[in-house]
C-alpha positions in Angstrom: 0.0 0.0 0.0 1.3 3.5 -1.3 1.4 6.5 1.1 -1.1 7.8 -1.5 -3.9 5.5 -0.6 -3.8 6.8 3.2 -6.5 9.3 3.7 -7.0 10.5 7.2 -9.4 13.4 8.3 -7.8 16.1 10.7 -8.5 13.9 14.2 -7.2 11.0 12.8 -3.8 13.2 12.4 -4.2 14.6 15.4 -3.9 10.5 16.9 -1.6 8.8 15.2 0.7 12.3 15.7 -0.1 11.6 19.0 0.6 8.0 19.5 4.1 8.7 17.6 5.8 6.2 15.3 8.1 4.6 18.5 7.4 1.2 18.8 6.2 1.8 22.2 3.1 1.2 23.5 1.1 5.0 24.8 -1.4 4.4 27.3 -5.1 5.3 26.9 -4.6 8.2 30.0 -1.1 9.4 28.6 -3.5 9.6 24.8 -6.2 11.4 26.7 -4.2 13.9 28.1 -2.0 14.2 24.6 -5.4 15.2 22.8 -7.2 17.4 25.3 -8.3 20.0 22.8 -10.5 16.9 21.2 -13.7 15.7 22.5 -13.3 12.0 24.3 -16.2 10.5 22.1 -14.5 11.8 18.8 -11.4 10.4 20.4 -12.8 7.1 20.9 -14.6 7.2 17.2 -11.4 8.0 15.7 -9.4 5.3 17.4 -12.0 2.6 16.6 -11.9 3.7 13.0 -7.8 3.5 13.0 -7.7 0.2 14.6 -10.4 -1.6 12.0 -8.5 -0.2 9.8 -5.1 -1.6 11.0 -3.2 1.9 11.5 -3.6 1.3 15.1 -3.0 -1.8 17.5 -4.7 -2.0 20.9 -4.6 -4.7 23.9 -8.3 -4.6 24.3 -10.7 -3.3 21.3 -13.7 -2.8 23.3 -13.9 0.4 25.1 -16.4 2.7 25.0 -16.2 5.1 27.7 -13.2 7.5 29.5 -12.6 5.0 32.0 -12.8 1.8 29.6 -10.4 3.8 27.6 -7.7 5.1 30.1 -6.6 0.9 30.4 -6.3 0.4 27.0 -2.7 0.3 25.2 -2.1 1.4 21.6 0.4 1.9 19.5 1.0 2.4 15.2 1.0 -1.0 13.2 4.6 -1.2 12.5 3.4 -2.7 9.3 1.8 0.9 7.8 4.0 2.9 10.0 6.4 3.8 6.8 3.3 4.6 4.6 1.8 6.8 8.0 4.3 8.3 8.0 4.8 9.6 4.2 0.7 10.2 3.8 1.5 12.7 6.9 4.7 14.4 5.7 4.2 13.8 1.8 7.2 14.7 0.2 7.8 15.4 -3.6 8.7 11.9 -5.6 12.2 12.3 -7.3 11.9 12.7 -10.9 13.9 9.3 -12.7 16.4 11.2 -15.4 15.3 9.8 -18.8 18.5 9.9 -20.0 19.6 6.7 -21.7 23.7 6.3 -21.5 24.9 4.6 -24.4 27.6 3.1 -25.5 
């Protein structure tokens, strides 16, 4: 899968900036307190939506509320954490010379 195939909306961003691209785990607290300025259910949505999609990998894929949430571990799919990381700092693809040397 190509960077260019990765659409996220602004909160999905906002997460997977938050989570990092460490391979260590960020608690569901330490995520909480990372995304303050976002709403906890639009949090949660946006989570739910990264993890069916398999941006995001979790200990425990059922929480609903703040306090199902705060016990939870995630962290970015090392798998897609390359193509993450190009969709969110796209970069301009290096042009191949067309110029044939011959002999």
């Amino acid at each position: 899968m190509s960077s260019r195939e990765i659409n996220l909306d602004g909160t999905e961003i906002s997460v997977v900036k938050a989570l990092g691209f460490g391979s260590t785990e960020t608690s569901g607290a330490d995520l909480i307190e990372r995304c303050a300025d976002l709403p906890i259910a639009e949090l949660i949505d946006s989570l739910q939506g990264l993890m069916n999609l398999g941006y995001v990998v979790a200990d425990k894929s059922g929480f609903y509320k703040k306090e199902d949430m705060e016990q939870v571990h995630f962290r970015v799919n090392s798998g897609y954490m390359k193509d993450l990381r190009e969709a969110l700092d796209p970069r301009p693809e290096v042009k191949k010379s067309r110029r044939v040397r011959r002999e």
